[in-house]
PDB file as gemmi writes it, atoms N, CA and C in Angstrom:
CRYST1    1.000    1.000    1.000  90.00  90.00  90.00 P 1                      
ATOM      1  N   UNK A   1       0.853  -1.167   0.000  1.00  0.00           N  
ATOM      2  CA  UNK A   1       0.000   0.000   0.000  1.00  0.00           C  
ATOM      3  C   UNK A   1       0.899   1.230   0.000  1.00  0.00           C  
ATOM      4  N   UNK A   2       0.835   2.114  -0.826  1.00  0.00           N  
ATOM      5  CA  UNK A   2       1.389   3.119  -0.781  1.00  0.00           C  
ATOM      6  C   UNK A   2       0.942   4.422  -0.234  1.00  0.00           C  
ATOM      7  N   UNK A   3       1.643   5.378  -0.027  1.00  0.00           N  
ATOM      8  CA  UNK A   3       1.422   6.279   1.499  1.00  0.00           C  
ATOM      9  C   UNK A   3       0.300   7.252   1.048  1.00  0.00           C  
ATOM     10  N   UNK A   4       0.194   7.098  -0.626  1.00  0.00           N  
ATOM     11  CA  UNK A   4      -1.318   8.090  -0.863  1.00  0.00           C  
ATOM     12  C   UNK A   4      -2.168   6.874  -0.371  1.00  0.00           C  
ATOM     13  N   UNK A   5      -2.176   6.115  -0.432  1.00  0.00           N  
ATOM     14  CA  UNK A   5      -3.706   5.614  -0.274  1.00  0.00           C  
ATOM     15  C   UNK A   5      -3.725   5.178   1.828  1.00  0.00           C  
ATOM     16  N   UNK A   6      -2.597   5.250   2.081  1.00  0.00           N  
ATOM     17  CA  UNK A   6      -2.867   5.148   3.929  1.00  0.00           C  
ATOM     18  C   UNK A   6      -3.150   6.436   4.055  1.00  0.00           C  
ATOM     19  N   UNK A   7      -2.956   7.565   3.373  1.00  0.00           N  
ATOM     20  CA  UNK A   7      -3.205   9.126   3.699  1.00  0.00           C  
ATOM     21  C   UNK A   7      -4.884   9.008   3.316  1.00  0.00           C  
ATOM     22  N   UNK A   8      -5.405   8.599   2.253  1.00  0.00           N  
ATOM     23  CA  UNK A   8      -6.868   8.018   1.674  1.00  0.00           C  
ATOM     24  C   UNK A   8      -7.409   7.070   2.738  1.00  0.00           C  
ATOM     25  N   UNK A   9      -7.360   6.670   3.250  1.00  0.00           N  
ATOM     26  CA  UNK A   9      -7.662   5.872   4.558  1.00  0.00           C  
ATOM     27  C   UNK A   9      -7.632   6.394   5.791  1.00  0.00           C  
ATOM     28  N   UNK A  10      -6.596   7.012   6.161  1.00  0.00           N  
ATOM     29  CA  UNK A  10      -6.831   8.061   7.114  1.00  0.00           C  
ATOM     30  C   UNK A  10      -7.396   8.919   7.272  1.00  0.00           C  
ATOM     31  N   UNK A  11      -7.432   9.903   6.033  1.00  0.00           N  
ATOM     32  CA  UNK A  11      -8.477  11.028   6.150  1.00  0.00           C  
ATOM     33  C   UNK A  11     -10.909   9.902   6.324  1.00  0.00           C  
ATOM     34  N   UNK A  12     -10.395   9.486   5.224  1.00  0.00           N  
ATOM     35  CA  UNK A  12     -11.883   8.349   5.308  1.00  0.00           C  
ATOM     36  C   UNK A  12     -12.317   8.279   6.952  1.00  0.00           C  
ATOM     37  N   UNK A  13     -10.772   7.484   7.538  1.00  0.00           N  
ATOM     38  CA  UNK A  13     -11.647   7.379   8.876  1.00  0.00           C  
ATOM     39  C   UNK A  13     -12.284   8.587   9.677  1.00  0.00           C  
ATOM     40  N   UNK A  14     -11.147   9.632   9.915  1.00  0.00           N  
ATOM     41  CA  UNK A  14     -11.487  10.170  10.348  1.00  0.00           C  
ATOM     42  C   UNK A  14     -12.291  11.636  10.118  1.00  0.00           C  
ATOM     43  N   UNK A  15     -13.120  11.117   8.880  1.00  0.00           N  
ATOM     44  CA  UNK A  15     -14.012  11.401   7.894  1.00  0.00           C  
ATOM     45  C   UNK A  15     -15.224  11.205   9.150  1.00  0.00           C  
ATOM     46  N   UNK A  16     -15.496   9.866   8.853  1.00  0.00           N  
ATOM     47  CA  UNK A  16     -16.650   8.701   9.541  1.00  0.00           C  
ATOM     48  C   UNK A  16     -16.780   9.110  10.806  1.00  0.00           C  
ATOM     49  N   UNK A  17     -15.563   9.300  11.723  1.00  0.00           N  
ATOM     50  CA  UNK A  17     -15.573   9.586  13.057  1.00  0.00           C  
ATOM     51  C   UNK A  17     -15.851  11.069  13.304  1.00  0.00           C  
ATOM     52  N   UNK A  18     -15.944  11.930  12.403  1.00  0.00           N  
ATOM     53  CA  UNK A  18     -16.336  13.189  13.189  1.00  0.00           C  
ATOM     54  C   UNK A  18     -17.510  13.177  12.615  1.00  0.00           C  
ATOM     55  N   UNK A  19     -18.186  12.825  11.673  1.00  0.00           N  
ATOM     56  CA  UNK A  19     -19.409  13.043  11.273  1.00  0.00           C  
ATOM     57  C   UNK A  19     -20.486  12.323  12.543  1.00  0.00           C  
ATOM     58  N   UNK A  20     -20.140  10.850  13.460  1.00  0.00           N  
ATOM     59  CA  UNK A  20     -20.382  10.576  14.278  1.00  0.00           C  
ATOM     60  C   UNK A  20     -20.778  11.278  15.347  1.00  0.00           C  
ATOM     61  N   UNK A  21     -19.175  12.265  15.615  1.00  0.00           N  
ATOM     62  CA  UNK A  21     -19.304  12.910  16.428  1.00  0.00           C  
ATOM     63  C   UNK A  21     -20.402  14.105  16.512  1.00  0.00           C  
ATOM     64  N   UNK A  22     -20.319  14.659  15.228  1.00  0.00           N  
ATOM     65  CA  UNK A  22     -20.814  15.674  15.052  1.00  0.00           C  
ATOM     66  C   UNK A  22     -22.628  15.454  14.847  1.00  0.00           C  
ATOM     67  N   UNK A  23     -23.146  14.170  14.478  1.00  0.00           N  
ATOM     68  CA  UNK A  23     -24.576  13.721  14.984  1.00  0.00           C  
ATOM     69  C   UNK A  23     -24.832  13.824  16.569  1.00  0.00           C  
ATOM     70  N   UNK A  24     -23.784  12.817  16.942  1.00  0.00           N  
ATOM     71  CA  UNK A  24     -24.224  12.518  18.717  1.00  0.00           C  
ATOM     72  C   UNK A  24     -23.529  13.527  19.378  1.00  0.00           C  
ATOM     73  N   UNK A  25     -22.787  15.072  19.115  1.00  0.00           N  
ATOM     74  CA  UNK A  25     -22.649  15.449  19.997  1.00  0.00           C  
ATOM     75  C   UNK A  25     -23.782  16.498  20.548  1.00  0.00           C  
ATOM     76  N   UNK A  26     -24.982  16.767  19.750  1.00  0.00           N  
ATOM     77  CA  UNK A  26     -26.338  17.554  20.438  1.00  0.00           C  
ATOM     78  C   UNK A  26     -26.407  16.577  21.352  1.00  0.00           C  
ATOM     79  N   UNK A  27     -26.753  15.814  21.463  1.00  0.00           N  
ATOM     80  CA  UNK A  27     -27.774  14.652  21.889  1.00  0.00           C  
ATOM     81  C   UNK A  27     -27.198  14.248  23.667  1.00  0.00           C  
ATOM     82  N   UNK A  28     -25.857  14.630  23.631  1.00  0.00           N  
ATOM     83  CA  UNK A  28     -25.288  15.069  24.969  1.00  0.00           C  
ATOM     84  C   UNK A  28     -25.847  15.848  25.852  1.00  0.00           C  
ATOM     85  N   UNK A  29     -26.159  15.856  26.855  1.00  0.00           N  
ATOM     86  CA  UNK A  29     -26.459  16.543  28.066  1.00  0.00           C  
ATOM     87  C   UNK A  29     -25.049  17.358  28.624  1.00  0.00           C  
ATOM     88  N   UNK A  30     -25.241  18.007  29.939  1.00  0.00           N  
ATOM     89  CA  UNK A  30     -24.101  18.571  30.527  1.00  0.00           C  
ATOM     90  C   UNK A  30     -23.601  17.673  31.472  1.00  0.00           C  
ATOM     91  N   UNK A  31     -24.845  16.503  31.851  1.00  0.00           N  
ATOM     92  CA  UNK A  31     -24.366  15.645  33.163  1.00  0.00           C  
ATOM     93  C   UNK A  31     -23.481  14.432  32.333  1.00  0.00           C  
ATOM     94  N   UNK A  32     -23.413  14.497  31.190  1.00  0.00           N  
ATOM     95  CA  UNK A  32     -22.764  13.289  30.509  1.00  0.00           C  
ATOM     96  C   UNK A  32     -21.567  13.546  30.362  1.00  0.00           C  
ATOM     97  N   UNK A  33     -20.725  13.772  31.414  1.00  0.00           N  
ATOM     98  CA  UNK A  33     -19.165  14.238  31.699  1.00  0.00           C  
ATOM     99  C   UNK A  33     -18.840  12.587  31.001  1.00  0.00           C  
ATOM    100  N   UNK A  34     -18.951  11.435  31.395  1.00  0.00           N  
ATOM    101  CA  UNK A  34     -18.193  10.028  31.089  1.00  0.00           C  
ATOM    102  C   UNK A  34     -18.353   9.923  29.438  1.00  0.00           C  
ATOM    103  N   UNK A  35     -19.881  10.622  28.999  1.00  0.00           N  
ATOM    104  CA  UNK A  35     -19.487   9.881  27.722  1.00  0.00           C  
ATOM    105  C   UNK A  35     -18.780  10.997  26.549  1.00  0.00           C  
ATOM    106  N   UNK A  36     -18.883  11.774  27.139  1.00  0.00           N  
ATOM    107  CA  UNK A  36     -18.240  13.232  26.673  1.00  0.00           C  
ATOM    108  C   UNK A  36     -16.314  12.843  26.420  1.00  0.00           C  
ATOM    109  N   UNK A  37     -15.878  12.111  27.630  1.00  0.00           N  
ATOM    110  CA  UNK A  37     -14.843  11.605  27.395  1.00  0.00           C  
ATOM    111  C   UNK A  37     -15.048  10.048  27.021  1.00  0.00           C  
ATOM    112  N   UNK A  38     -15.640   9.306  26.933  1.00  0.00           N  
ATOM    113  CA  UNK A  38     -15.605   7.872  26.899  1.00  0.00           C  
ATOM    114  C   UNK A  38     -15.721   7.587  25.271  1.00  0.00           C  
ATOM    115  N   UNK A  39     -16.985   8.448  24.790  1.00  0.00           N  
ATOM    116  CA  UNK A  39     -17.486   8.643  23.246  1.00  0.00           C  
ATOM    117  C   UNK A  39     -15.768   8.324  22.092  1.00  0.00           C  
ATOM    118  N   UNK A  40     -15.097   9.895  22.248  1.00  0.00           N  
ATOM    119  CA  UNK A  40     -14.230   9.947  21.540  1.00  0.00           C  
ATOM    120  C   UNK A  40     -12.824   9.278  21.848  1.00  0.00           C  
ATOM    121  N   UNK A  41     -12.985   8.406  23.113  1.00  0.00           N  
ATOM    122  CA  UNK A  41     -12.006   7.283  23.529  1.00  0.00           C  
ATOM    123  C   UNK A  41     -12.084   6.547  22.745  1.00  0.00           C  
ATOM    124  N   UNK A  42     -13.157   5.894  22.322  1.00  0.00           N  
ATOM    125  CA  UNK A  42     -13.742   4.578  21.677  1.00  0.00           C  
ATOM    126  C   UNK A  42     -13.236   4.742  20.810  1.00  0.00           C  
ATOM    127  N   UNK A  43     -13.670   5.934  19.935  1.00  0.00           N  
ATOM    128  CA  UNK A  43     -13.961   5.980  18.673  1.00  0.00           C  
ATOM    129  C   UNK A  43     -12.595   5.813  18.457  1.00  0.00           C  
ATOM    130  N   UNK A  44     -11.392   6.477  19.174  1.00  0.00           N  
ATOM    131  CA  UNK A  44     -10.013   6.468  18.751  1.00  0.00           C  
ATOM    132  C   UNK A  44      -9.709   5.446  18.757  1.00  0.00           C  
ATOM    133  N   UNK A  45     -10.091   4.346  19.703  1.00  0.00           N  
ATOM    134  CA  UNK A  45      -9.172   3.450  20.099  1.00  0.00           C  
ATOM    135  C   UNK A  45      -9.761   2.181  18.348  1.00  0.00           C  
ATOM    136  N   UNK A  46     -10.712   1.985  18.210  1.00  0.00           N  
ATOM    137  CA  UNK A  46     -11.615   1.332  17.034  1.00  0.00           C  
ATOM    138  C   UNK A  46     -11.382   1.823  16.137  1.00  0.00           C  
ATOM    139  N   UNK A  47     -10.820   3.078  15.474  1.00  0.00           N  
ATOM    140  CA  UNK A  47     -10.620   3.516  14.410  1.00  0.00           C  
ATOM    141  C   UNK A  47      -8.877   3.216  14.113  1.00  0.00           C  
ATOM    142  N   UNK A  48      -8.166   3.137  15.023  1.00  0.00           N  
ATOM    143  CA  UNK A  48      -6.744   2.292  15.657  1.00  0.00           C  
ATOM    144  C   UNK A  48      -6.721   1.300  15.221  1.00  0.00           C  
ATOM    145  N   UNK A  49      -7.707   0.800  15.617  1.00  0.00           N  
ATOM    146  CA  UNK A  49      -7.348  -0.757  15.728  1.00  0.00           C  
ATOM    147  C   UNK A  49      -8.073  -1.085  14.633  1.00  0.00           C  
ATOM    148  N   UNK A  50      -8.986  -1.054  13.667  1.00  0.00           N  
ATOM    149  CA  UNK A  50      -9.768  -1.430  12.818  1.00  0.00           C  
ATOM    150  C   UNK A  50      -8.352  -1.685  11.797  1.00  0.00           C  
ATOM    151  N   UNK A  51      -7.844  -0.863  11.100  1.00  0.00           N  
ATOM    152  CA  UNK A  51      -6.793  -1.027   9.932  1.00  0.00           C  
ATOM    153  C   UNK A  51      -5.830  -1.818  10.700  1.00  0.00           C  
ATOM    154  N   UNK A  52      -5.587  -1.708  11.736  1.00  0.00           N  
ATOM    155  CA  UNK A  52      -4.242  -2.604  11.834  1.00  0.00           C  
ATOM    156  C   UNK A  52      -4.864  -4.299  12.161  1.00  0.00           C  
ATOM    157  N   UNK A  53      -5.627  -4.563  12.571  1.00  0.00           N  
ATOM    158  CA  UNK A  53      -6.617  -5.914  12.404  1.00  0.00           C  
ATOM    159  C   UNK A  53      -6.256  -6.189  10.820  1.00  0.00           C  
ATOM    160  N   UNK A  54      -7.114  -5.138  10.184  1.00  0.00           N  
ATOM    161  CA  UNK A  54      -7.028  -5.389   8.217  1.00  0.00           C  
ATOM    162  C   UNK A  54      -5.713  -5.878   7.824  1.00  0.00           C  
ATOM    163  N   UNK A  55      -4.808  -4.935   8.761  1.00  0.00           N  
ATOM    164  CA  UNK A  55      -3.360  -5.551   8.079  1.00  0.00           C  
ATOM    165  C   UNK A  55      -2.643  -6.857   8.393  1.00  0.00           C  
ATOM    166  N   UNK A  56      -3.292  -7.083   9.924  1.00  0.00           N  
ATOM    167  CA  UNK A  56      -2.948  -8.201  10.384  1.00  0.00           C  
ATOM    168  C   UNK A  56      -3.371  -9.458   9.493  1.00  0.00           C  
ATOM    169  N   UNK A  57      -4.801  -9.633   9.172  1.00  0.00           N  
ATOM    170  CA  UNK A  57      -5.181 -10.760   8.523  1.00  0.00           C  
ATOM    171  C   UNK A  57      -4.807 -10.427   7.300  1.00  0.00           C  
ATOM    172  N   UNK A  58      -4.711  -9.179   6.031  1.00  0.00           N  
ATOM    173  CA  UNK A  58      -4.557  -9.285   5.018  1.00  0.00           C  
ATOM    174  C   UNK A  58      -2.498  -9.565   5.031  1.00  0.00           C  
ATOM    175  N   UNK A  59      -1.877  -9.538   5.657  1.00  0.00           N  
ATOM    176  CA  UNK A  59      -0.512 -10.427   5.998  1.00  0.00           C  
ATOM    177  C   UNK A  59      -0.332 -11.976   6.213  1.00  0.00           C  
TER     178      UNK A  59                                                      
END                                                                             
């Protein structure tokens, strides 16, 4: 894979992940301090790990 298309993959994800964000972040309250931080934990940690899984099995 060459570094335009991991740059094409990177931007994609984090394409997907703010549009996420940017649905569910009205939908937040002020008392939702955990998911306020927990939300964009996830999302980092799954958007991480999703391609390197891909690379693992496509190896």
């Amino acid at each position: 894979m060459s570094m335009w298309e991991l740059v094409l993959v990177a931007v994609s994800l984090a394409m997907d992940a703010f549009a996420v964000a940017v649905a569910k972040g009205p939908c937040l309250t002020s008392r939702d301090d955990l998911k306020r931080v927990g939300m964009p934990l996830l999302f980092g940690v799954f958007q991480m790990a999703m391609p390197l899984i891909g690379w693992v099995i496509g190896a």
